[in-house]
C-alpha positions as CSV (number, residue, x, y, z in Angstrom):
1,X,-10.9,-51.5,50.5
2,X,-12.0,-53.2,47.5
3,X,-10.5,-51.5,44.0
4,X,-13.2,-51.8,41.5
5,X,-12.3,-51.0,37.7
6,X,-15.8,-49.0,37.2
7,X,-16.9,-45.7,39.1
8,X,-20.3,-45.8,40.4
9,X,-21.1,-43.2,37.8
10,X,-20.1,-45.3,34.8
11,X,-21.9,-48.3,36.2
12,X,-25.6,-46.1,35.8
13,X,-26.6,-46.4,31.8
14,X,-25.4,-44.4,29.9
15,X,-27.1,-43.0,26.7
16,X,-26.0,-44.2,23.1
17,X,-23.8,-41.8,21.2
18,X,-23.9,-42.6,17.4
19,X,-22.0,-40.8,14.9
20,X,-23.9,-38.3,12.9
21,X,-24.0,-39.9,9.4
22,X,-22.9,-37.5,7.0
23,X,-25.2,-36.6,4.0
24,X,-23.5,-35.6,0.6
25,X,-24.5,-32.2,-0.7
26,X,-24.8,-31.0,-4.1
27,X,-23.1,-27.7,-4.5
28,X,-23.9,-24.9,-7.0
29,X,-20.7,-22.9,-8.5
30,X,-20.5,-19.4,-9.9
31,X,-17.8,-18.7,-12.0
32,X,-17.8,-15.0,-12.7
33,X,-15.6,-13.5,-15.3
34,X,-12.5,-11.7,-13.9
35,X,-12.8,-8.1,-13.6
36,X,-9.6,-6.8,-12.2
37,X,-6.6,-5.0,-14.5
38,X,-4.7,-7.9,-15.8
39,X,-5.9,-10.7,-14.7
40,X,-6.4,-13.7,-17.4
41,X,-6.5,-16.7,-15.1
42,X,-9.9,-18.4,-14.0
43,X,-10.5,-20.9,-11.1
44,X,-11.8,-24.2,-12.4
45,X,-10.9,-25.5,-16.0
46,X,-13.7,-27.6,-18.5
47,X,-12.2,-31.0,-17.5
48,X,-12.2,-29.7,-13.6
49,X,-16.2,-28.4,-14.5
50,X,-17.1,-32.0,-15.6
51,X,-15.5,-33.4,-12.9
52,X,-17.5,-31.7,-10.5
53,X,-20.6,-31.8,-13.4
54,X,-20.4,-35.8,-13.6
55,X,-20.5,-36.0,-9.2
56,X,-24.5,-34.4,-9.8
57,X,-23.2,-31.0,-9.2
58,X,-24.0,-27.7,-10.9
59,X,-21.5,-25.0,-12.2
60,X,-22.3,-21.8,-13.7
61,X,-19.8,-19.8,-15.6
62,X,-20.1,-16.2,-17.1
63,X,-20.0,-15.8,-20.6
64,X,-16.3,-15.7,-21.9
65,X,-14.8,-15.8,-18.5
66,X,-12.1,-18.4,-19.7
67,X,-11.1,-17.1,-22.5
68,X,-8.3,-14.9,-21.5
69,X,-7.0,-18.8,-20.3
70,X,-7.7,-20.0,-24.0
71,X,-11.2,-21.8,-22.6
72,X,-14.2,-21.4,-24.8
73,X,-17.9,-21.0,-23.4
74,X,-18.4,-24.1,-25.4
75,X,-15.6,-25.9,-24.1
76,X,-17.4,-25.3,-20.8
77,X,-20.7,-26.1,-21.8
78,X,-19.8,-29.4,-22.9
79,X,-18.3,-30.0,-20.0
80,X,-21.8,-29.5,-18.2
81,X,-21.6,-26.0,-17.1
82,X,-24.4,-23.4,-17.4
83,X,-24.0,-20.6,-19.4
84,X,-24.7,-17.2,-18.8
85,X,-24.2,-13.0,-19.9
86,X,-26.0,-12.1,-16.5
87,X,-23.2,-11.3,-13.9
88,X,-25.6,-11.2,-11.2
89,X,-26.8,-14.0,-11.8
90,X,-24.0,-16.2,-11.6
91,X,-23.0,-14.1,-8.2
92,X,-26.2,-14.8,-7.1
93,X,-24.7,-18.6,-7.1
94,X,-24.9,-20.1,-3.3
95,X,-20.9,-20.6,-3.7
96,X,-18.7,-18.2,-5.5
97,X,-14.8,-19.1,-7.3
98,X,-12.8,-16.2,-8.1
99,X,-8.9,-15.9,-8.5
100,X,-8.8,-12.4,-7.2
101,X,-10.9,-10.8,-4.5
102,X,-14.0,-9.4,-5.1
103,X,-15.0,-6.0,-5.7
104,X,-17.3,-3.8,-3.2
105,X,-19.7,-3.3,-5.9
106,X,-19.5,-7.3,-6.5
107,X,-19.8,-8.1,-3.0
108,X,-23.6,-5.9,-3.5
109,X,-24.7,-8.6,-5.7
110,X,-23.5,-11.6,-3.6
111,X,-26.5,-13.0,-1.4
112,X,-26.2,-12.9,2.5
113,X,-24.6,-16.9,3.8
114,X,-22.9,-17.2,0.6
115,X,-19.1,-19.2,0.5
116,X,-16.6,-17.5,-1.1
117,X,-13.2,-19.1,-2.4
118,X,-10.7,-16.8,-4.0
119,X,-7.1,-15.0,-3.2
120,X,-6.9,-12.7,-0.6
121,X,-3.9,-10.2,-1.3
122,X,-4.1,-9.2,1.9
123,X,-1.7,-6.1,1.1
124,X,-4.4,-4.5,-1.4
125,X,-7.3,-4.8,0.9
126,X,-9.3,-2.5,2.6
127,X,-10.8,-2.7,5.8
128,X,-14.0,-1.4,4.0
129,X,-14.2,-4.9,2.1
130,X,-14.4,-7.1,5.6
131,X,-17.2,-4.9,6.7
132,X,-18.8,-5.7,3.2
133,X,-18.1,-9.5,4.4
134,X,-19.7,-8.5,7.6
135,X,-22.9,-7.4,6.3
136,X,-23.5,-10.2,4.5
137,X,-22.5,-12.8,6.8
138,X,-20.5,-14.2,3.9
139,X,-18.2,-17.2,4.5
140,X,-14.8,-16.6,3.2
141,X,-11.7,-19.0,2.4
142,X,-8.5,-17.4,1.1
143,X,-6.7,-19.5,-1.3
144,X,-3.2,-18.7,0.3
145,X,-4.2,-20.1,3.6
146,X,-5.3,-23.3,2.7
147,X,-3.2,-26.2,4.3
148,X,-1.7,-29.3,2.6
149,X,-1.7,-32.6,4.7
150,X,2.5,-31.6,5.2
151,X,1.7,-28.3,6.8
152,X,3.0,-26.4,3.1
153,X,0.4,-24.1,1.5
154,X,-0.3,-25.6,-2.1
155,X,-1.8,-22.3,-3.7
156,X,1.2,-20.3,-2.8
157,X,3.8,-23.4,-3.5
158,X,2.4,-23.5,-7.2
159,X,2.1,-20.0,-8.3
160,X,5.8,-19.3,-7.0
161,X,7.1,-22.9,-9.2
162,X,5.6,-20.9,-12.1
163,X,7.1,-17.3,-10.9
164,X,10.4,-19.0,-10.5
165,X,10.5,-20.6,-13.6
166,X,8.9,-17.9,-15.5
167,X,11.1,-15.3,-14.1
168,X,14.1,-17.1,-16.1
169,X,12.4,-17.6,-19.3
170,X,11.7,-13.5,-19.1
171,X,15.2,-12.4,-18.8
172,X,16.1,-15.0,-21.6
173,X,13.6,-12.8,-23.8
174,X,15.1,-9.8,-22.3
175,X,18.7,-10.6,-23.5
176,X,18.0,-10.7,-27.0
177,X,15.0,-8.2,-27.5
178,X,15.8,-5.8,-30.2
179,X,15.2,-2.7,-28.0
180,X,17.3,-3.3,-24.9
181,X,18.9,-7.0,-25.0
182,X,22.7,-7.4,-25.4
183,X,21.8,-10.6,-27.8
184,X,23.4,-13.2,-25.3
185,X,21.6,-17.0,-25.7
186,X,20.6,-18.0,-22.6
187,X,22.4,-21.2,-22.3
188,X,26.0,-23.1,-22.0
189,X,27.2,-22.8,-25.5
190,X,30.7,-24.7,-26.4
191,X,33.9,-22.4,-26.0
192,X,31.1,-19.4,-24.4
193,X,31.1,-18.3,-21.0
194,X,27.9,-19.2,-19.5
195,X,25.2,-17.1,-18.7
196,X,25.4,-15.7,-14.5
197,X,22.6,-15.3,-13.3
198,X,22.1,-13.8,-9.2
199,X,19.0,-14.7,-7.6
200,X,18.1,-13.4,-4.1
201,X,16.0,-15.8,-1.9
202,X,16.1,-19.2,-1.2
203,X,12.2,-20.0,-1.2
204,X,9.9,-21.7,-3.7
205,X,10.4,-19.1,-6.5
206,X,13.8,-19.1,-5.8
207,X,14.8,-22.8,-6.0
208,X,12.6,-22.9,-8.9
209,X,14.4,-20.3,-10.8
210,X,17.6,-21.8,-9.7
211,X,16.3,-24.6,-11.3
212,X,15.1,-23.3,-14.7
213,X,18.5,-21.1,-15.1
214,X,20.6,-24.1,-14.3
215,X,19.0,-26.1,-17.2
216,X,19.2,-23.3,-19.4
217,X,23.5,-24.1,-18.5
218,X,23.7,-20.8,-16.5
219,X,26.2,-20.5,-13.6
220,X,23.7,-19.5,-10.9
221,X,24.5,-17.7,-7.6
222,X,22.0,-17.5,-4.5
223,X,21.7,-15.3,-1.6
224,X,20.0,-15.9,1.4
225,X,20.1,-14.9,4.9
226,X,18.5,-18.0,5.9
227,X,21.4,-21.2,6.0
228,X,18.5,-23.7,6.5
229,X,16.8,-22.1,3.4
230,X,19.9,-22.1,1.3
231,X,20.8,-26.3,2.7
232,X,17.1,-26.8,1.5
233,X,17.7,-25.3,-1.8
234,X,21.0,-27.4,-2.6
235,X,19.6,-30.9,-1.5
236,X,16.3,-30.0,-3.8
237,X,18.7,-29.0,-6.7
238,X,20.7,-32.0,-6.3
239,X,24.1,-30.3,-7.3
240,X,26.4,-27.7,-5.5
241,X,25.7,-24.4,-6.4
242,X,27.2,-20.7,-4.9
243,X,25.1,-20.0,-2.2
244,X,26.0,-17.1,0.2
245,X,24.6,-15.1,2.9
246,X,23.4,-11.5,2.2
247,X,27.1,-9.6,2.6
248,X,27.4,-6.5,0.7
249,X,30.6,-6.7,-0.3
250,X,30.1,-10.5,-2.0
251,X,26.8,-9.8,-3.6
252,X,28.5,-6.3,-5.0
253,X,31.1,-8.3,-6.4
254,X,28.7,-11.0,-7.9
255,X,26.1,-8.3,-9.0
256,X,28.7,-6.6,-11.1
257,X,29.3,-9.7,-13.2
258,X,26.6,-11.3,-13.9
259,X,23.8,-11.0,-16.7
260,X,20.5,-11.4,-15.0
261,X,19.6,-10.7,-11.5
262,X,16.7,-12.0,-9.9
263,X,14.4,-10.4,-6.8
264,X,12.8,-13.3,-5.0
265,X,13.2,-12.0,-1.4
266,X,10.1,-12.5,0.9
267,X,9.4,-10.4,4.0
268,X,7.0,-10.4,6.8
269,X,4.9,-6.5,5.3
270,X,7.1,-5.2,3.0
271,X,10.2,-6.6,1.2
272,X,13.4,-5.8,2.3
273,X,15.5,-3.7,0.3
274,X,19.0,-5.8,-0.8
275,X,20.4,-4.3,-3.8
276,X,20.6,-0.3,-3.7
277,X,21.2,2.0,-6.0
278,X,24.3,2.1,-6.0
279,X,24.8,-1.3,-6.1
280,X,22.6,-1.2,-9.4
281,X,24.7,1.3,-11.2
282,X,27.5,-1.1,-10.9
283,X,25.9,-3.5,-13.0
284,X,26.5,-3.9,-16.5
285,X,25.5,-2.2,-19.3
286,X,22.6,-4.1,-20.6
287,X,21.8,-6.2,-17.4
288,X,18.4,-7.8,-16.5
289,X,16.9,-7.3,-13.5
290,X,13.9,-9.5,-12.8
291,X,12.2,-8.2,-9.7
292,X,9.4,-10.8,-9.0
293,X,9.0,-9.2,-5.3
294,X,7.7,-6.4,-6.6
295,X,4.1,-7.2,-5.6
296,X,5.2,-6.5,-2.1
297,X,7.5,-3.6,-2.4
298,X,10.6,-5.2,-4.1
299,X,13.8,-5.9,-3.5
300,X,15.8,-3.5,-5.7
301,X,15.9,0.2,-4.5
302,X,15.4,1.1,-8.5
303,X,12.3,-1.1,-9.1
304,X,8.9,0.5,-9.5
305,X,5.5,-1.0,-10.6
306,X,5.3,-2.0,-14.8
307,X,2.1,-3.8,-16.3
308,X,1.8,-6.7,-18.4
309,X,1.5,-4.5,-21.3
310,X,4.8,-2.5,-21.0
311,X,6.4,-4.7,-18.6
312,X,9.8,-2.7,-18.8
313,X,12.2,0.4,-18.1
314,X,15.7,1.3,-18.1
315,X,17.8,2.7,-15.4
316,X,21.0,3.5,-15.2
317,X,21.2,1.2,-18.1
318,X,20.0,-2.0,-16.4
319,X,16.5,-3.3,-18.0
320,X,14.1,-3.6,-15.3
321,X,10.7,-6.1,-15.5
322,X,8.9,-5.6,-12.7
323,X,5.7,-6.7,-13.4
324,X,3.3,-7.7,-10.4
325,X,1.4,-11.4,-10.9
326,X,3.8,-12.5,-13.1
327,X,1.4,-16.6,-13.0
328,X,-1.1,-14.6,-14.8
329,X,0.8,-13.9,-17.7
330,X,0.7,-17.7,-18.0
331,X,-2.4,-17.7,-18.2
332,X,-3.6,-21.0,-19.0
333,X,-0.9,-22.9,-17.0
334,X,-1.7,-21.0,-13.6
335,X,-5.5,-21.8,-14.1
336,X,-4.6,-25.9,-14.8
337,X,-2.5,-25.4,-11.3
338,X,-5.1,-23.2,-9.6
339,X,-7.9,-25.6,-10.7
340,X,-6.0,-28.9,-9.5
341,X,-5.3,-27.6,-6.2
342,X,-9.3,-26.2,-5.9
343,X,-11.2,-29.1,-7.4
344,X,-10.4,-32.0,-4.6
345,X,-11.4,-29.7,-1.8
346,X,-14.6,-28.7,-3.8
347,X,-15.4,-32.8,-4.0
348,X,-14.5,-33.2,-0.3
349,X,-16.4,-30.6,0.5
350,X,-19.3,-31.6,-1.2
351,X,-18.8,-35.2,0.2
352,X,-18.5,-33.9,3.6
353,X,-22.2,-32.2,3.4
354,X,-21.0,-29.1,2.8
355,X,-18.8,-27.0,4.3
356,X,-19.5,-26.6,7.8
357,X,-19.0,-30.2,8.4
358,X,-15.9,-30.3,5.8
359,X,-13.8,-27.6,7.9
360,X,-15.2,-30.1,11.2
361,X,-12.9,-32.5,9.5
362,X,-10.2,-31.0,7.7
363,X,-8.3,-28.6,9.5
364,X,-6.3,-27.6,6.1
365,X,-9.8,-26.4,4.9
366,X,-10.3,-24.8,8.1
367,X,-6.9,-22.8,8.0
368,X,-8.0,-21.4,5.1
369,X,-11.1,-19.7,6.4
370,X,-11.0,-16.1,7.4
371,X,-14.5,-15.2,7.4
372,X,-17.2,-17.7,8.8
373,X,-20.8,-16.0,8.7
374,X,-19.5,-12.7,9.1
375,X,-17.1,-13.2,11.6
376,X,-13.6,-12.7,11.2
377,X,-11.8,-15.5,12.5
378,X,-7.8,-14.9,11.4
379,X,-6.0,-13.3,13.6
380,X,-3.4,-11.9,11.3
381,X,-5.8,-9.9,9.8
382,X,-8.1,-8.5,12.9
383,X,-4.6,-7.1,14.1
384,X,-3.7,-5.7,10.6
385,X,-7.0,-3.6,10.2
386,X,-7.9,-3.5,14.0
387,X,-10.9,-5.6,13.2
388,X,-12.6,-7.6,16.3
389,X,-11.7,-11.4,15.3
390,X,-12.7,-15.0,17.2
391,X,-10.9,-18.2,17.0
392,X,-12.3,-20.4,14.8
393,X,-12.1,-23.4,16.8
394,X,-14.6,-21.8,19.4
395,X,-16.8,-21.6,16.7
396,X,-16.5,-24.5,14.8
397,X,-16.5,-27.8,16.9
C-alpha cells in the first residue's frame, strides 16, 4: 500500500483564496455636550480632534461641550472640528462619543445603525434603554469593557489611578477646612507623628492611594481579603507597608487611630459593608472618611450619597465625602486620560475600514461591544435584565 503525502481530494484544484484587502474609512464624530448632573469631562480633547482631523476625518463637537474640562469651542475649531448649537445635529453624527450613557430622549435623536462609544454604568441602567438600543439597531461599545493587549481594562485602570490618588488629596483638604478639619498637614513633619491613614481594598484605587498618602509621609495601613491582591500591592509600592486581612478586631484597633479612612472595596453587585457603625463611632473626633465605593453602595454602614457641590456630612463626628465620580471632579485630567485611551482605537478603527472589520481583528475592541445592530451580545447583562443575548463570536467572524 503505497502512502502518498496528498489525498485525492487535495490533488483536484483548488480555488484561490486571497485576503480581502482592507479599505481605510473616514469616520464622522459627534461630540455632544454632557447632559447628566455633574458631569464635566468630555471624550476626545483639541490635540486628540486634530489628530483624528489631520488622518482626513471629520469631528463635530457641540457648542461649549468642553468647557466644563477648560476646552474652548475655539480651541476645538482650530483643531479642525465643526462647530455647532444644534444637538441634533451633532447626534445625527454616524458615530457618537459620550462619557456617560445616553438619555432615552437622546437615543430619539440618534439615527438607526449608528456606533456608540461611551460608559455604561451598568448599575444605573434601565432595561428600557437596551430596548431603545434595540429599536434602533444601534451598535454599542462600553468604555469599561474594552480590553488592553495584557487582558487589564484601560478605562477602568485610569479613572481608579485618578480616584486613588484624588481620594488622598480630598482628605488632605478635609483636615484643615475651617468647618470640620482638625488642622493636621498632611505629611511627615520633623518631631510630628505622621499622618495614618486606613484604606480598604487592594485594587487600582487602592494601590494608588496607598501611593499618594505614602508620598504625602503618611503611615498607611491596607486591608484586603484578597493575599494575592495585597502581594500585588507591596511589590507595586516597592516598600513594606501594613497589610492585613479584613479581621474585625485589627481593623477596629487601626480604625480608632488613624486620621483618614479610605473605602476602596469592590464587589461583584453591591459593595460589601466593612466598617459598621459602630466601628465608626469609635473613630476619632474629627476623622475623614473618604468613601470612593460609594457609587456602588459603599463600604461604610454610615455613608450616604453627597454631590460635588456639598460633597460632605458629619456623623457621629467623623466627616464623611462621599461623592459618586469622584474623576469628574478632575475634570480636565480624566478627559486627557479618557481621550488617550479612546483616540488609538478610533485610528485603528478607522484604519481597519470601520468597525465591523476592526472588532474581526481586535478582540479587545470586540470585548467591549455590548450591542451589535440591536442585538445584545454581553452576557452579563442579558442575565441582569433578563434580556435575550447572542455571543458575539457567532455573529462576528
Amino acid at each position: 500500500m503505497s502512502l502518498t503525502p496528498f489525498t485525492k481530494q487535495q490533488l483536484i484544484p483548488q480555488e484561490e483564496k486571497l485576503e480581502i484587502a482592507r479599505h481605510k474609512s473616514e469616520l464622522f464624530i459627534g461630540l455632544p455636550k454632557e447632559t447628566s448632573f455633574q458631569e464635566r469631562r468630555i471624550c476626545l480633547t483639541p490635540d486628540a480632534v486634530n489628530s483624528l482631523t489631520s488622518h482626513g476625518h471629520r469631528v463635530m463637537v457641540e457648542s461649549g461641550a468642553g468647557e466644563a474640562s477648560s476646552y474652548s469651542d475655539k480651541e476645538y475649531s482650530e483643531a479642525g472640528a465643526e462647530i455647532t448649537k444644534d444637538t441634533k445635529k451633532v447626534f445625527g453624527c454616524p458615530m457618537l462619543l459620550k462619557v456617560e450613557p445616553p438619555t432615552l430622549e437622546e437615543i430619539e435623536m440618534i439615527n438607526p445603525q449608528t456606533i456608540i462609544i461611551s460608559a455604561i454604568q451598568l448599575k444605573t441602567r434601565q432595561a428600557n434603554y437596551f430596548e431603545a438600543l434595540h429599536k434602533k439597531k444601534i451598535t454599542a461599545l462600553a468604555f469599561e469593557f474594552i480590553k488592553d493587549d495584557d487582558g487589564t481594562y484601560p478605562a477602568v485602570k485610569s479613572l481608579s489611578e485618578i480616584a486613588g490618588t484624588a481620594s488622598v488629596l480630598i482628605a488632605a483638604e478635609l483636615m484643615i477646612s475651617s468647618q470640620s478639619g482638625k488642622g493636621l498637614l498632611f505629611g511627615n513633619i520633623t518631631g510630628v507623628p505622621p499622618t495614618e491613614v486606613v484604606i480598604l481594598g487592594a485594587g487600582s484605587v487602592g494601590e494608588f492611594a496607598a501611593k499618594t498618602a505614602i508620598g504625602l509621609g503618611a503611615s498607611v495601613k491596607v486591608f484586603d481579603n484578597s493575599i494575592t491582591k495585597l502581594r500585588r500591592l507591596q511589590n507595586h509600592l516597592n516598600q513594606r507597608v501594613f497589610t492585613s486581612t479584613i479581621q474585625p478586631k485589627s481593623l477596629l484597633k487601626a480604625l480608632r487611630r488613624c486620621d483618614v479612612a479610605i473605602g476602596a472595596m469592590k464587589g461583584r453587585d453591591r459593595c460589601p459593608i466593612i466598617v459598621n457603625e459602630t466601628m465608626v463611632e469609635h473613630m476619632k473626633k474629627g476623622a475623614v472618611i473618604v468613601d470612593v465605593s460609594i457609587d456602588t453602595g459603599g463600604c461604610f454602614e454610615t455613608s450616604e450619597v453627597t454631590t460635588h457641590e456639598k460633597p460632605t456630612f458629619i456623623k457621629h463626628d467623623v466627616v464623611h465625602y462621599c461623592v459618586p465620580n469622584i474623576p469628574s471632579r478632575y475634570s480636565k485630567t480624566a478627559s486627557l486620560s479618557i481621550s488617550n485611551i479612546i483616540t488609538p482605537y478610533l485610528l485603528q478603527i478607522a484604519e481597519d475600514g470601520g468597525i465591523e472589520s476592526s472588532i474581526r481583528c481586535n478582540n479587545g475592541l470586540k470585548h467591549g461591544v455590548y450591542f451589535y445592530h440591536g442585538i445584545l451580545t454581553n452576557k452579563a447583562i442579558g442575565e441582569w435584565f433578563g434580556i435575550p443575548n447572542s455571543d458575539i463570536n457567532l455573529i462576528v467572524f
